[in-house]
Structure formats: structure tokens, C-alpha cells
N, CA, C and O atoms as a printed pandas DataFrame, in Angstrom:
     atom_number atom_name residue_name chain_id  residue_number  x_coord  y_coord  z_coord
0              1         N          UNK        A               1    0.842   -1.183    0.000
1              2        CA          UNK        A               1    0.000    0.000    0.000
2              3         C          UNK        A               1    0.885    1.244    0.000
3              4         O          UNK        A               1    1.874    1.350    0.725
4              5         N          UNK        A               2    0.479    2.156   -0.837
5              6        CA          UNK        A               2    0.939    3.413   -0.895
6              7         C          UNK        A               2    0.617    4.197    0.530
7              8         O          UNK        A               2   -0.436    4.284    1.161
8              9         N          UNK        A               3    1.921    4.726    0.786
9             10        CA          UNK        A               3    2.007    5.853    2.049
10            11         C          UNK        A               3    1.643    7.132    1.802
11            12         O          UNK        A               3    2.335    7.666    0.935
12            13         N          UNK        A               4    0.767    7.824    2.285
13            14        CA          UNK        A               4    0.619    8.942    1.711
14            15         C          UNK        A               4    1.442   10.060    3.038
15            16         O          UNK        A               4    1.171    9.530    4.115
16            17         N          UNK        A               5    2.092   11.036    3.226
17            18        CA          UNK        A               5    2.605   11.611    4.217
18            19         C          UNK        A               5    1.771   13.125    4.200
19            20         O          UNK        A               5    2.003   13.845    5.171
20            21         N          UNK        A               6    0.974   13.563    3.328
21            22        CA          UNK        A               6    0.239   14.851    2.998
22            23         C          UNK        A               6   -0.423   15.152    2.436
23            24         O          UNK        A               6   -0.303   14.421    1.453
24            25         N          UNK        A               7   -1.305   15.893    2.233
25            26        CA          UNK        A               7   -2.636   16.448    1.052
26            27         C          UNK        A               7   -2.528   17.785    1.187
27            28         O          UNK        A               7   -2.227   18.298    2.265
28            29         N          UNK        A               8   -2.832   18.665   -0.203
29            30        CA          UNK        A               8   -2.798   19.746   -0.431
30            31         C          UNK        A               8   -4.068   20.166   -0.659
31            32         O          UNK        A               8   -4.509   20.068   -1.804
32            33         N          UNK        A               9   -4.758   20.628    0.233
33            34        CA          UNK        A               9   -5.877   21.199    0.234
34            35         C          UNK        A               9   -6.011   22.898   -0.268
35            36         O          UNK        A               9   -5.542   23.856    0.346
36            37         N          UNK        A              10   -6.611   22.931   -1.261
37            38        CA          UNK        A              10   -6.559   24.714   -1.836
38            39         C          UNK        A              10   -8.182   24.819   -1.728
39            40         O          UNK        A              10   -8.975   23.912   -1.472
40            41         N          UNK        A              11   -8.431   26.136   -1.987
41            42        CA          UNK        A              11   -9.722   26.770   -1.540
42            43         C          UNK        A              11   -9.516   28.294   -1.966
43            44         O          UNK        A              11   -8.634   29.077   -1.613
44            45         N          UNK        A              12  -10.952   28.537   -3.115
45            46        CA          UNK        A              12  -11.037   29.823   -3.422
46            47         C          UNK        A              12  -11.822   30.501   -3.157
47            48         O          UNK        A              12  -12.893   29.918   -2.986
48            49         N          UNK        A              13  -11.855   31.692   -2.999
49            50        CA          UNK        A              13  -13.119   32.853   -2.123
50            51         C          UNK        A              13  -13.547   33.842   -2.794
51            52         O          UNK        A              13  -12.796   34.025   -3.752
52            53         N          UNK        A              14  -14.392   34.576   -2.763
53            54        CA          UNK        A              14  -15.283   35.900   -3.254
54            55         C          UNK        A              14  -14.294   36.983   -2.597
55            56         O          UNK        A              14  -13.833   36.757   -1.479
56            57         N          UNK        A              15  -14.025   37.958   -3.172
57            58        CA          UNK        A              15  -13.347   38.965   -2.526
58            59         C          UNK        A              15  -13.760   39.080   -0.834
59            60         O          UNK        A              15  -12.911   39.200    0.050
60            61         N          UNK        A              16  -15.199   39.019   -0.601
61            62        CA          UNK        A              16  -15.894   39.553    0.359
62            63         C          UNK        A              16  -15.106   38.369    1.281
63            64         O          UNK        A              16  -14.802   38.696    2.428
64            65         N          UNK        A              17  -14.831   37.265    0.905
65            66        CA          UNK        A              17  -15.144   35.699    1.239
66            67         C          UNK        A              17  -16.333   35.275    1.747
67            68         O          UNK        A              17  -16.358   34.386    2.598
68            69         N          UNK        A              18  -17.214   35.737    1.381
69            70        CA          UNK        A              18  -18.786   35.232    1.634
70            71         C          UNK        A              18  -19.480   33.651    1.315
71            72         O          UNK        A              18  -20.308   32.914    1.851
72            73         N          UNK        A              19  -18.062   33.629   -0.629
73            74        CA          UNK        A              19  -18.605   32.182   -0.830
74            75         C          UNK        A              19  -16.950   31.928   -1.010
75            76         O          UNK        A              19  -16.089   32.666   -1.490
76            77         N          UNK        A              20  -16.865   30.650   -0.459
77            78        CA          UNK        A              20  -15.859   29.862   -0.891
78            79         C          UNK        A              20  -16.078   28.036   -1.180
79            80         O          UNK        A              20  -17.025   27.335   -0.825
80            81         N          UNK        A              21  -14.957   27.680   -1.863
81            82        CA          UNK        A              21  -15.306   26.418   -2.177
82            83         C          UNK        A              21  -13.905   25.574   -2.313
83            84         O          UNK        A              21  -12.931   26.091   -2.860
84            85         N          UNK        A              22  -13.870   24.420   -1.853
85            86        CA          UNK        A              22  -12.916   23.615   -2.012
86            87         C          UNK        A              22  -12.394   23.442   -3.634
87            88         O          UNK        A              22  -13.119   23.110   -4.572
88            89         N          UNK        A              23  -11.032   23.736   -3.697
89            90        CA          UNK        A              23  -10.579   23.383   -5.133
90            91         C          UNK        A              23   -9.575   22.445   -5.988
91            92         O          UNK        A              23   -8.385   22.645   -5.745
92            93         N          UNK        A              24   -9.845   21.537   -6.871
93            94        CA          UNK        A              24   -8.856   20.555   -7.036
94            95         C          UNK        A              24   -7.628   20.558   -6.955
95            96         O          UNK        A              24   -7.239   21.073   -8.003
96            97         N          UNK        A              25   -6.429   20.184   -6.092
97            98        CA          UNK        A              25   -4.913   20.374   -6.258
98            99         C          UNK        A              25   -4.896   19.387   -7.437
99           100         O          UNK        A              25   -5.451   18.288   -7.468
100          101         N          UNK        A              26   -3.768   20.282   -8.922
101          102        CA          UNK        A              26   -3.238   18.965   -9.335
102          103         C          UNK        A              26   -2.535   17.859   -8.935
103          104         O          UNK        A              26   -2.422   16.850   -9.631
104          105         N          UNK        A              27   -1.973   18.025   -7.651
105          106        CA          UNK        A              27   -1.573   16.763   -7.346
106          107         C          UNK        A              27   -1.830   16.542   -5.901
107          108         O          UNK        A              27   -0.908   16.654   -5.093
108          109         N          UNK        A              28   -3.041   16.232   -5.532
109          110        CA          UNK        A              28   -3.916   16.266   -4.226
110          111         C          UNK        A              28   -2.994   15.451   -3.091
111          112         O          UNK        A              28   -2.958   15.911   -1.950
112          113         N          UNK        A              29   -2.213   14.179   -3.435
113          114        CA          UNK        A              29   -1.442   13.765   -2.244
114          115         C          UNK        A              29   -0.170   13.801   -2.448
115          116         O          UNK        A              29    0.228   14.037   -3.589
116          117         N          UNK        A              30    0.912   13.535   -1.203
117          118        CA          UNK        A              30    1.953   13.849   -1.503
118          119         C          UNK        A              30    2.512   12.855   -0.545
119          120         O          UNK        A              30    1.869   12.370    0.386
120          121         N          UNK        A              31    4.121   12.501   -0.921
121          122        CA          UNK        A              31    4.617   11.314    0.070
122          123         C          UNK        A              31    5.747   11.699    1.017
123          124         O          UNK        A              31    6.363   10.918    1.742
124          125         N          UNK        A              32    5.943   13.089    0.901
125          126        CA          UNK        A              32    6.406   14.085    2.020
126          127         C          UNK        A              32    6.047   15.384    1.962
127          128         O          UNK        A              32    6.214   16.231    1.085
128          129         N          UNK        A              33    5.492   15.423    3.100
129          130        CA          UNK        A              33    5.061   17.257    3.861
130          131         C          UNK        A              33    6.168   17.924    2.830
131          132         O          UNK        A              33    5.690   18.396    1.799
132          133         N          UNK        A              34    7.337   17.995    2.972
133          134        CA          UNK        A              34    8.460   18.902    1.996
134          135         C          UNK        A              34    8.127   19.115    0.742
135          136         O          UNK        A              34    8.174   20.256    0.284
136          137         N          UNK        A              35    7.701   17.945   -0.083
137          138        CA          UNK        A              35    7.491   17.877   -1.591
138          139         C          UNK        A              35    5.835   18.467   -1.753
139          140         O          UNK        A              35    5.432   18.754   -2.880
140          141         N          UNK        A              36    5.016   18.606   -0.663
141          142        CA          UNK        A              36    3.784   19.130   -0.717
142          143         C          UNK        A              36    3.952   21.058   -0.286
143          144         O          UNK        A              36    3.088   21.754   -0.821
144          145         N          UNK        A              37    4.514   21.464    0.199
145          146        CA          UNK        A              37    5.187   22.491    0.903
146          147         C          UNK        A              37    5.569   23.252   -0.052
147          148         O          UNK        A              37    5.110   24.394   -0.031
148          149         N          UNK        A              38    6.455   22.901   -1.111
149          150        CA          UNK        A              38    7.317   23.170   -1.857
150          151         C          UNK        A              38    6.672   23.097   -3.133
151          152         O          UNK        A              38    7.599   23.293   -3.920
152          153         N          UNK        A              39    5.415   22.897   -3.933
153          154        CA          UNK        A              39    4.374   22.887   -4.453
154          155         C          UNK        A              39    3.232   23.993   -4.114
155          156         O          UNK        A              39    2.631   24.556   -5.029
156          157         N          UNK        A              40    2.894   24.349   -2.380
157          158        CA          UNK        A              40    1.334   24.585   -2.202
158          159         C          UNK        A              40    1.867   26.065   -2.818
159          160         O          UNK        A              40    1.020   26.198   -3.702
160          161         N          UNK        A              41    2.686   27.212   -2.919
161          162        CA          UNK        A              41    2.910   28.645   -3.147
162          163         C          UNK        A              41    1.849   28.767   -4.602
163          164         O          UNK        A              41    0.743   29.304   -4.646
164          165         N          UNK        A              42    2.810   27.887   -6.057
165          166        CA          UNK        A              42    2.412   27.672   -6.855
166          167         C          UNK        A              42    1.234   27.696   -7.033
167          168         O          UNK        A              42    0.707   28.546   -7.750
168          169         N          UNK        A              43    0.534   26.703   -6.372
169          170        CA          UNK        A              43   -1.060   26.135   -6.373
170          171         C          UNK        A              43   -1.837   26.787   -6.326
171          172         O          UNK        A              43   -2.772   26.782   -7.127
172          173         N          UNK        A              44   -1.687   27.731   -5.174
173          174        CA          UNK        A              44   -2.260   29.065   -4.621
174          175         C          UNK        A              44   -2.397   29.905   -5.746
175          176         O          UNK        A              44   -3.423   30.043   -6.412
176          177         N          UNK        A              45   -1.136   30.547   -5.951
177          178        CA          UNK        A              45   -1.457   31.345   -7.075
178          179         C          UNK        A              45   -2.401   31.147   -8.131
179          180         O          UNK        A              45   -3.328   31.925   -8.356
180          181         N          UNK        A              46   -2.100   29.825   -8.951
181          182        CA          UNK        A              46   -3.330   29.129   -9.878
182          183         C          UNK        A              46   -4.549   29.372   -9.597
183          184         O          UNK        A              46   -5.572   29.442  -10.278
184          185         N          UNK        A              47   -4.284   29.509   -8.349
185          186        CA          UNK        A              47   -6.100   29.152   -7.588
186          187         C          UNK        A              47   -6.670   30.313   -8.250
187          188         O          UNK        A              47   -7.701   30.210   -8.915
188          189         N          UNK        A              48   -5.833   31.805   -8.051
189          190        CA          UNK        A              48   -6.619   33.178   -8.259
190          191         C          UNK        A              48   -6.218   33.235   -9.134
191          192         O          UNK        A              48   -5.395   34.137   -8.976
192          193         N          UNK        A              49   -6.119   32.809  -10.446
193          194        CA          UNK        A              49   -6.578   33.085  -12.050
194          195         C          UNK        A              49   -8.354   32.534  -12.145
195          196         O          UNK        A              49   -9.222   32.707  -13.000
196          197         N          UNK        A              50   -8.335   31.864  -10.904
197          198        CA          UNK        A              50  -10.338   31.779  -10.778
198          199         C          UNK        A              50  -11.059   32.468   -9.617
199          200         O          UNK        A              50  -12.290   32.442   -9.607
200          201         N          UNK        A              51  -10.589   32.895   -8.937
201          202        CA          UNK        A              51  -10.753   33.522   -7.471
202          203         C          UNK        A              51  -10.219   34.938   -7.708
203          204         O          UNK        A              51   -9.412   35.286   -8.570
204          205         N          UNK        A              52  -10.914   35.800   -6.640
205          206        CA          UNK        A              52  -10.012   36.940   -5.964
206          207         C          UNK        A              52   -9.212   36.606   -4.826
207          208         O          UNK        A              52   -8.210   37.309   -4.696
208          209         N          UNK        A              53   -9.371   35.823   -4.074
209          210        CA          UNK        A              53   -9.054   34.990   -2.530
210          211         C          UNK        A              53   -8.334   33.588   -2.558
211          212         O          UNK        A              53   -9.078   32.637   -2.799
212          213         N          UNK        A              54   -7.634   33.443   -2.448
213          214        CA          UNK        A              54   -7.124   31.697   -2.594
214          215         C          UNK        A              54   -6.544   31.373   -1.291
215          216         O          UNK        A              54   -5.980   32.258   -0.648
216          217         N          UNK        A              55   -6.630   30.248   -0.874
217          218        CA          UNK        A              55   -5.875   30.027    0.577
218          219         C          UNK        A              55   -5.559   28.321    0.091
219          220         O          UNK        A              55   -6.179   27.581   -0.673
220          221         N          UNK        A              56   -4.288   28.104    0.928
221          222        CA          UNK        A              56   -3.776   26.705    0.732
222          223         C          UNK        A              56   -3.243   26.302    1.941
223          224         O          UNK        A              56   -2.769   27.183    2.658
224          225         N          UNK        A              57   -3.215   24.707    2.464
225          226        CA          UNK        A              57   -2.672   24.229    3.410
226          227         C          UNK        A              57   -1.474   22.822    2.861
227          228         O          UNK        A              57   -1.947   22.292    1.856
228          229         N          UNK        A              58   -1.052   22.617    2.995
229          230        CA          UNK        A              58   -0.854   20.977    3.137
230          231         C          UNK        A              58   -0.925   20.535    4.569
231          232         O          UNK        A              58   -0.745   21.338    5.484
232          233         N          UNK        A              59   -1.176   19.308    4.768
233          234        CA          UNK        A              59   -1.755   18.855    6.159
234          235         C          UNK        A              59   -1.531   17.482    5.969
235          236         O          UNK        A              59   -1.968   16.787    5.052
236          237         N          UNK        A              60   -0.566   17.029    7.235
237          238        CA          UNK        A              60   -0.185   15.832    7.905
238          239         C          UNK        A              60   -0.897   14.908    7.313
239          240         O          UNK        A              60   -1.956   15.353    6.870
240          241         N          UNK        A              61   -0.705   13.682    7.118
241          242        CA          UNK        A              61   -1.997   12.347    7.148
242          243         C          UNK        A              61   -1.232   11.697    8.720
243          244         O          UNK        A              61   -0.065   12.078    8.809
244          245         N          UNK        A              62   -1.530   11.124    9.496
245          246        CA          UNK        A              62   -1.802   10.456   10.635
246          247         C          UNK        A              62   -1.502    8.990   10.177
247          248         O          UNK        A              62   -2.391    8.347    9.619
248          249         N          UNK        A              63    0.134    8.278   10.476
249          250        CA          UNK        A              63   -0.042    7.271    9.860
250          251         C          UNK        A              63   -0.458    6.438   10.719
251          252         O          UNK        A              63   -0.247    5.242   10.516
252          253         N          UNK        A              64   -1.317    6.967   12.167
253          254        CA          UNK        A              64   -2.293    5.981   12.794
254          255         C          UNK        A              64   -3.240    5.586   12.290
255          256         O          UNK        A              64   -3.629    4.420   12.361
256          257         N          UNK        A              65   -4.033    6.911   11.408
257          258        CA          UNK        A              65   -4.885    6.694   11.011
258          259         C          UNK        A              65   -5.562    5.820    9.835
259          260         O          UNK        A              65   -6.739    5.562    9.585
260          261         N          UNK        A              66   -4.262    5.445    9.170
261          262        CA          UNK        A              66   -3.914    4.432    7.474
262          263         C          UNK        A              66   -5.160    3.749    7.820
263          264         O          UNK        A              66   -5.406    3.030    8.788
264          265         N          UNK        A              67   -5.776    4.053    7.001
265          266        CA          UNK        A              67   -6.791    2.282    6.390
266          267         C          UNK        A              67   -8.204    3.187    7.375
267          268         O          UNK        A              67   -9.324    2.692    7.506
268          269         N          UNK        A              68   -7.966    3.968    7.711
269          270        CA          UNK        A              68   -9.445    4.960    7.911
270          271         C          UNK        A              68   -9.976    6.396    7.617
271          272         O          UNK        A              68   -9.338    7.424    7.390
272          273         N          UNK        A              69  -10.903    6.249    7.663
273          274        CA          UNK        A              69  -11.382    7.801    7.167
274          275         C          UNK        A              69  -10.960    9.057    8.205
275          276         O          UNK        A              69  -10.922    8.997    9.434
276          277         N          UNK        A              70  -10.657   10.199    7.356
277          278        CA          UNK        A              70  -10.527   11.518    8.167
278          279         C          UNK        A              70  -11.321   12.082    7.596
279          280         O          UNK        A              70  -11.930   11.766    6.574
280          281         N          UNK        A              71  -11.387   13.155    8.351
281          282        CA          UNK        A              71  -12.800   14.181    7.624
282          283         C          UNK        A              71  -11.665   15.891    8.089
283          284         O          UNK        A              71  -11.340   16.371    9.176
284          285         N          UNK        A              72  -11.397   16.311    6.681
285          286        CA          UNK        A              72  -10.787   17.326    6.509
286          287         C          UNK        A              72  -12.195   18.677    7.200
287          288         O          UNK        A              72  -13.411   18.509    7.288
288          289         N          UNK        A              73  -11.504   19.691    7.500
289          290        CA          UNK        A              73  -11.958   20.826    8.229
290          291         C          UNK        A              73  -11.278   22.233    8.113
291          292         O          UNK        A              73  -10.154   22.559    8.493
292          293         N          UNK        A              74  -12.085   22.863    7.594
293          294        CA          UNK        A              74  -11.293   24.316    7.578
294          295         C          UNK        A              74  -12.150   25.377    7.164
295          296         O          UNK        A              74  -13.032   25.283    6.311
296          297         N          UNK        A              75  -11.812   26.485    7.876
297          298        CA          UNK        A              75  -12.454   27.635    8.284
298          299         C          UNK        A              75  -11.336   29.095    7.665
299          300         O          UNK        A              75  -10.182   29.019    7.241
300          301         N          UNK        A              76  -11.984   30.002    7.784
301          302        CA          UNK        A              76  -11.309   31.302    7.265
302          303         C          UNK        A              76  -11.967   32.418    8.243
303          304         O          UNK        A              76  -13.120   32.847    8.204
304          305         N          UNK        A              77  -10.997   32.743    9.064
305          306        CA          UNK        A              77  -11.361   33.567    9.914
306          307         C          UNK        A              77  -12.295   34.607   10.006
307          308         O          UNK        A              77  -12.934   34.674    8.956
308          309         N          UNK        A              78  -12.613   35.383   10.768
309          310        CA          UNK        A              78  -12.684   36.921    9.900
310          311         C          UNK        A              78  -11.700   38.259    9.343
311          312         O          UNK        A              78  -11.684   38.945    8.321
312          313         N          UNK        A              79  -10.884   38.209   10.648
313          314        CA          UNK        A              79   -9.209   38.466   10.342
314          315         C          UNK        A              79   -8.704   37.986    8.901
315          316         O          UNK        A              79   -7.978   38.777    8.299
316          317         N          UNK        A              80   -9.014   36.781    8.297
317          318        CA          UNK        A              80   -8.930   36.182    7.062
318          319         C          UNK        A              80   -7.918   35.421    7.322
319          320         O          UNK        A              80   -7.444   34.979    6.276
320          321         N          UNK        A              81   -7.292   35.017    8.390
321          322        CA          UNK        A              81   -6.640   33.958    8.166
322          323         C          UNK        A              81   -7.211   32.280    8.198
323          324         O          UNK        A              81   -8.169   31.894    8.868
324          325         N          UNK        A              82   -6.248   31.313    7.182
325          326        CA          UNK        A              82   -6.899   30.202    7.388
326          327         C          UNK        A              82   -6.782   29.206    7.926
327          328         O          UNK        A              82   -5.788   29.902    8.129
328          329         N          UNK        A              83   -6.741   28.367    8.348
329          330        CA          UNK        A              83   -6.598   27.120    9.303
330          331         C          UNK        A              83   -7.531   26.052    8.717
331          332         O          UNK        A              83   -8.683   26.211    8.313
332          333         N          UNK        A              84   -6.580   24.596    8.764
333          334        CA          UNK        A              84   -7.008   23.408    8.353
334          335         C          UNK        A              84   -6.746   22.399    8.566
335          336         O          UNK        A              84   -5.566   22.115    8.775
336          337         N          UNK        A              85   -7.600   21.578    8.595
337          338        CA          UNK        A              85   -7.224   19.919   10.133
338          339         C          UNK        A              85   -8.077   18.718    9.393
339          340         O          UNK        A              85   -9.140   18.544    8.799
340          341         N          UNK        A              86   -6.884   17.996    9.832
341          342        CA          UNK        A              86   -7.399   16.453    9.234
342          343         C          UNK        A              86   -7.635   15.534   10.757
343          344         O          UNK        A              86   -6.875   15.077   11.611
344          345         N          UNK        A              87   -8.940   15.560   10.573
345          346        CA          UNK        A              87   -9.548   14.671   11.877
346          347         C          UNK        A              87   -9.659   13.099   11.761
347          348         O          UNK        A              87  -10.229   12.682   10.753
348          349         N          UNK        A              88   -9.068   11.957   12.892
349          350        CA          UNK        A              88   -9.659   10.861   12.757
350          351         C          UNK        A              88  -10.274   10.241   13.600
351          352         O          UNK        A              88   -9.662   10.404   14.655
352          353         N          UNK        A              89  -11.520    9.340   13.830
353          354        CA          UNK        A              89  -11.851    8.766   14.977
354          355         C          UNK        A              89  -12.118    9.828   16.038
355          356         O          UNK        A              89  -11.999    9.380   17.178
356          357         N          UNK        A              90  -12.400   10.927   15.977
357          358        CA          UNK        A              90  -13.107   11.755   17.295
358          359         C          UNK        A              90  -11.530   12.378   17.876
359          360         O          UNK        A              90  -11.439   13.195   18.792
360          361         N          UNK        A              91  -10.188   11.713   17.018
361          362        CA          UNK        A              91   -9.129   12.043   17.614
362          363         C          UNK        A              91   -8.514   13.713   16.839
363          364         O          UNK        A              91   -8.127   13.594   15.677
364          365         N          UNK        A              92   -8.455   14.833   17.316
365          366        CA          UNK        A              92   -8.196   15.891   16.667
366          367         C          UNK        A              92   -6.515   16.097   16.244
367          368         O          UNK        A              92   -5.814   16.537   17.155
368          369         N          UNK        A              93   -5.996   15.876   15.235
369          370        CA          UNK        A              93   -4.356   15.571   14.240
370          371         C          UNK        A              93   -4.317   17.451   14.485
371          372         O          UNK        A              93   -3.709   17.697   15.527
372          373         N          UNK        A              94   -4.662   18.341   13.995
373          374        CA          UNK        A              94   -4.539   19.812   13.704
374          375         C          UNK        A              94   -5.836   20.446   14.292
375          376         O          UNK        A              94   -6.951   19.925   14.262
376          377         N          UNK        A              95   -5.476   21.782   14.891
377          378        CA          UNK        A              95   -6.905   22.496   15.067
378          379         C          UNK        A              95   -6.900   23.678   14.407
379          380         O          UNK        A              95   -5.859   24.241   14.067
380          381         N          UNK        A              96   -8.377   24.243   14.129
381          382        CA          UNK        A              96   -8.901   25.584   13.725
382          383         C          UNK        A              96   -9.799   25.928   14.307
383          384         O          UNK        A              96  -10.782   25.204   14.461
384          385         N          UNK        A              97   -9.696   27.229   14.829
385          386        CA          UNK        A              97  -10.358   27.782   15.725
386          387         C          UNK        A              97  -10.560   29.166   15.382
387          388         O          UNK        A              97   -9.811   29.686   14.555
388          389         N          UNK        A              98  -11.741   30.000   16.072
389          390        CA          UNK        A              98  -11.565   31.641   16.351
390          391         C          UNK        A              98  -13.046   31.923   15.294
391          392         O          UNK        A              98  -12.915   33.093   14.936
392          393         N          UNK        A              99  -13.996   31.518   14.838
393          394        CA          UNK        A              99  -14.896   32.254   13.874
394          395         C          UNK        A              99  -14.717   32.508   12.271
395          396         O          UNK        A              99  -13.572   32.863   11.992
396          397         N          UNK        A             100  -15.319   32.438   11.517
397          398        CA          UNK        A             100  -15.587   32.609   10.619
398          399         C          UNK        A             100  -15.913   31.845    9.672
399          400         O          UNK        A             100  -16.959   31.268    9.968
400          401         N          UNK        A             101  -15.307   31.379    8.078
401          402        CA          UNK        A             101  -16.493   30.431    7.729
402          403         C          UNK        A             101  -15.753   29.341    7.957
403          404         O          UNK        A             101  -14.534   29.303    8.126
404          405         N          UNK        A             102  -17.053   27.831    7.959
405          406        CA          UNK        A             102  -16.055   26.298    8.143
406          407         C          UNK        A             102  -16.589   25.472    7.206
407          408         O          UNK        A             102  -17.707   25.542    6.697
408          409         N          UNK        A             103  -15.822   24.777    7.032
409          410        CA          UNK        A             103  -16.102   23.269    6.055
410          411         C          UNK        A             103  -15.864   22.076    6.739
411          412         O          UNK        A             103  -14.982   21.577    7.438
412          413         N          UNK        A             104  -16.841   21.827    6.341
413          414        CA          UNK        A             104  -16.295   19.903    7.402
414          415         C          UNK        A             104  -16.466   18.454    6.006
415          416         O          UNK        A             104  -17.522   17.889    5.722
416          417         N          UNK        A             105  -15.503   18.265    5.564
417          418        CA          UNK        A             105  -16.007   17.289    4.360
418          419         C          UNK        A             105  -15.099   15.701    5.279
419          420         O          UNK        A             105  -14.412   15.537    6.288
420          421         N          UNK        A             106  -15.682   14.809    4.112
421          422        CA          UNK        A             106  -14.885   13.141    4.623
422          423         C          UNK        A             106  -13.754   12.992    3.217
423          424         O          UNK        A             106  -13.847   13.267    2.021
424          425         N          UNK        A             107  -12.938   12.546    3.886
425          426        CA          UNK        A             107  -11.593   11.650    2.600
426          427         C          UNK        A             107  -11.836   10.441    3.562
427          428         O          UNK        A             107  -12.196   10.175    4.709
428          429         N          UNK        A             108  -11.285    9.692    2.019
429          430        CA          UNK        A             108  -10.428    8.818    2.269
430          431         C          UNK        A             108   -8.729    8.286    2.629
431          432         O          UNK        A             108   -7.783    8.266    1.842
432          433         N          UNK        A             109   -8.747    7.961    3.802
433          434        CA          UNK        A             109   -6.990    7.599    3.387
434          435         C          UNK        A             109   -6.742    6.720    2.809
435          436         O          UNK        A             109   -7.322    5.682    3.127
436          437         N          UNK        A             110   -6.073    6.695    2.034
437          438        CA          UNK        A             110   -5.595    5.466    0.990
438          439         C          UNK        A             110   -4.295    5.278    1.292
439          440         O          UNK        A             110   -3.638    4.428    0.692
């Protein structure tokens, strides 16, 4: 089985950020945080040739968690900063906190 060590989660916004929406990374997993890191700047940018707003994370995978579901999470402050967490089992890997908007979706780990 393939190890995955990261996912690049991007997300684009309305100037206002009123609406935002999760957006495809071309290369959604990664097999080190470094090689995902070293990618997300790029990504970002891409993002706002469709956006006014783009925000990007890469985020840990939990290799406790292998062979179960996380349910990714992330919010955009009002301050506008963003924060994003890969949850497993009720067990919290990253937090986001403080107000403003949130997303709660499910992955798979593979």
C-alpha cells in the first residue's frame, strides 16, 4: 500500500469571502510534507486566475490513522486567516479555531 505523508488542500473565495469552495490540487497527495510544501505557493497562485481569494494548506496524514477515514476541516477567519485539520476517529491531528467560515467534508486515506 501506498504511504501517503500529505494532502494539499486549496480553496477559493469571493473577494468579500462570503462564498468559498474547495478546489482541485493537481496533485492532491503527496509522500512528504516537503514535496507538498514546496508545491502549495504555486497552487495558490493558480487558484486566483479563478478567485479573488485563494488560501492553501498541506496537512499531515496520521499514519495511525492508514486504512481509515478523516474528515478534513477548515475555516477562514474573519481576520482572514486560514486554518485546516485532518480529523480521525473523534481524535483531533490539527486544530482551527476563532470564527468565521467552516467546512467539514470526509476523505479517504488510501
Amino acid at each position: 500500500m501506498e504511504h501517503i505523508a500529505a494532502i494539499m488542500l486549496l480553496v477559493a473565495c469571493s473577494d468579500d469571502l462570503g462564498a468559498c469552495r474547495e478546489m482541485p490540487a493537481a496533485v492532491p497527495f503527496y509522500m512528504s510534507a516537503a514535496e507538498c510544501e514546496a508545491e502549495l505557493e504555486p497552487a495558490i497562485i493558480a487558484v486566483t486566475q479563478s478567485a479573488p481569494q485563494a488560501f492553501g494548506q498541506c496537512l499531515a496524514v496520521d499514519p495511525a490513522g492508514e486504512g481509515g477515514d478523516a474528515t478534513v476541516t477548515w475555516e477562514i477567519r474573519e481576520d482572514g486567516v486560514f486554518r485546516a485539520a485532518l480529523e480521525y476517529n473523534d481524535v483531533l491531528i490539527a486544530s482551527a479555531s476563532d470564527g468565521g467560515a467552516k467546512y467539514s467534508g470526509r476523505v479517504k486515506n488510501r
